[in-house]
C-alpha positions as MATLAB code, in Angstrom:
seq = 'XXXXXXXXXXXXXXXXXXXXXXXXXXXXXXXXXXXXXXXXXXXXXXX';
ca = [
      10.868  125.721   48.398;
       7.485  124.131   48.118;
       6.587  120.802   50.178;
       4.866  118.314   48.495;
       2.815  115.476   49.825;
       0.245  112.957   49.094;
      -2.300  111.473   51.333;
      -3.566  107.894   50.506;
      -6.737  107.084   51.927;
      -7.220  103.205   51.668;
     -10.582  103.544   53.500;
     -12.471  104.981   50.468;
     -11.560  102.065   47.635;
     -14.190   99.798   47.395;
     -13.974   95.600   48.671;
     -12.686   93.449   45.545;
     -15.507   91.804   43.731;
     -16.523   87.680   44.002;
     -14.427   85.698   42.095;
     -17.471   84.567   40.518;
     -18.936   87.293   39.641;
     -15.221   88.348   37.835;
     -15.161   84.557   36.133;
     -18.882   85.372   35.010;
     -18.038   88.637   33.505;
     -14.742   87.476   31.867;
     -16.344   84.416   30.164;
     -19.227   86.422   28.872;
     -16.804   88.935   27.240;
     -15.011   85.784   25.740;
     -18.427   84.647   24.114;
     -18.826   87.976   22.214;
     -15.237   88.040   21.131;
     -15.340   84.796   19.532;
     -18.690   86.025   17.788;
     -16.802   89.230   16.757;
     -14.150   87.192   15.535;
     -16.801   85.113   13.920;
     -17.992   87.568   11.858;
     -14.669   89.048   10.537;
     -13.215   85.438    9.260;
     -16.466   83.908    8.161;
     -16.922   83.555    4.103;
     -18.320   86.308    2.101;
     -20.496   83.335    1.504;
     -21.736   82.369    5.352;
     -22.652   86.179    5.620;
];
């Protein structure tokens, strides 16, 4: 029978990112989903 094993190396993940820089990214991905939005539910007329 086969052995089978894994090996986790915790030495090769990269350090966690600023909180910042996180709260940065996730409120400019908010803006451009409430312009998507925007432009789905605006008026034929607005457009």
């Amino acid at each position: 029978m086969g052995v089978v094993g894994y090996e986790i190396n915790f030495n090769r993940y990269d350090p966690p990112r600023a909180l910042e820089e996180i709260d940065r990214d996730i409120r400019e991905i908010e803006e451009e989903i409430v312009r998507m939005l925007g432009e789905v539910t605006a008026p034929a007329s607005a457009q």
